[in-house]
N, C-alpha and C positions, 0 to 999 in steps of 0.2 A: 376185772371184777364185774361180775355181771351181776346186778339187784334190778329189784321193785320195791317202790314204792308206795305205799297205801296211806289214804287219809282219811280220819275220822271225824265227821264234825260234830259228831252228837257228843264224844271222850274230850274233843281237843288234843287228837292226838297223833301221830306221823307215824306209820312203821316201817321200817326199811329191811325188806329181806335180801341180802348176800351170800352169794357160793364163789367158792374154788377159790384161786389165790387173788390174796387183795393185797398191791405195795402203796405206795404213798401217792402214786401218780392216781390210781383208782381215789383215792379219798378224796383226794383235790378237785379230780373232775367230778366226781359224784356232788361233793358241795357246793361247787358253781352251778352243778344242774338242778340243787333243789331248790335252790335260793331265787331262778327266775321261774319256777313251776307258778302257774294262777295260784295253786291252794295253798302254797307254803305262807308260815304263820310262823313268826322268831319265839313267840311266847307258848306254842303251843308243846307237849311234852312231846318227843321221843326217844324213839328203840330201835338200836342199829342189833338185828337177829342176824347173825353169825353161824347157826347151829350148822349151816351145809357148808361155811370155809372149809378148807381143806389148808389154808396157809395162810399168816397174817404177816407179812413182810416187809416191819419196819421197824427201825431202832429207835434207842429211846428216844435223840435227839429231834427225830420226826413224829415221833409220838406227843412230844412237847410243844414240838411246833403246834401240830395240828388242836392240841389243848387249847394253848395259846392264843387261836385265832378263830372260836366257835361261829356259827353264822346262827345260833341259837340267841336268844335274851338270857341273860346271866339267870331267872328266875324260871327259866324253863327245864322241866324235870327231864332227866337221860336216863338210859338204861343200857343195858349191851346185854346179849345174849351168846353165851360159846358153852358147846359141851366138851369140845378138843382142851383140853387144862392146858397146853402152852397160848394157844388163843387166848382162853379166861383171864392165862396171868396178864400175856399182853393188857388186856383190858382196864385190867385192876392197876397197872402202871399209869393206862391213860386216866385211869378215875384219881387218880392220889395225885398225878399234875394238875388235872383239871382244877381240883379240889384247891389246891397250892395260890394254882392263877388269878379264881376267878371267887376269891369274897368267902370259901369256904363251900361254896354251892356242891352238891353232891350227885353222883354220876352211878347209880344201882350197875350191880354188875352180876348176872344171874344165870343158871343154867336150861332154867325153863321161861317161856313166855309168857305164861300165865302168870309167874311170880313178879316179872318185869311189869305186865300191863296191874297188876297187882298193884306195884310200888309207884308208878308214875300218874295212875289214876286214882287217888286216894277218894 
């Protein structure tokens, strides 16, 4: 899974853009790498943009996991972005575990990025 990552310090905000096929090993390694980046911040909000996936290739059991184990603050707003509708569902799967895990906290899940940076920058 190849991304970039952007940060904003004027929003407080992360954005992460990803293409082509992502499985579970890409999300692991991606999460280890934002977490010793200098700028990375647990409470600041972001948005994992999906819109160029082409495959999201994990079951739900790893979808749980990955809920399960955020490297975010419980307080820190999410967002996901997919135009591909079997991506979206994925998504909306990881947002209703999230949701389940973690205190009720909620996980926007969108088709545009402007309605994303919309909902996690109130």
């Amino acid at each position: 899974m190849p991304y970039a990552t952007s940060f904003y310090l004027d929003r407080r905000l992360m954005i992460t853009r990803a293409w082509g096929h992502i499985t579970v090993d890409d999300v692991r390694a991606f999460r280890q790498e934002i977490v010793a980046r200098p700028g990375f911040n647990p409470t600041w909000a972001h948005i994992f943009d999906a819109r160029e996936a082409v495959d999201f290739d994990l079951s739900n059991e790893e979808i749980r996991q990955i809920a399960e184990t955020s490297r975010l603050a419980p307080s820190a707003r999410r967002a996901m972005v997919a135009t591909d509708p079997v991506i979206f569902d994925r998504f909306r799967t990881y947002g209703t575990l999230f949701q389940l895990h973690v205190d009720g906290s909620a996980v926007g899940v969108f088709k545009t990025l402007n309605d994303a940076i919309d909902w996690v920058t109130p």
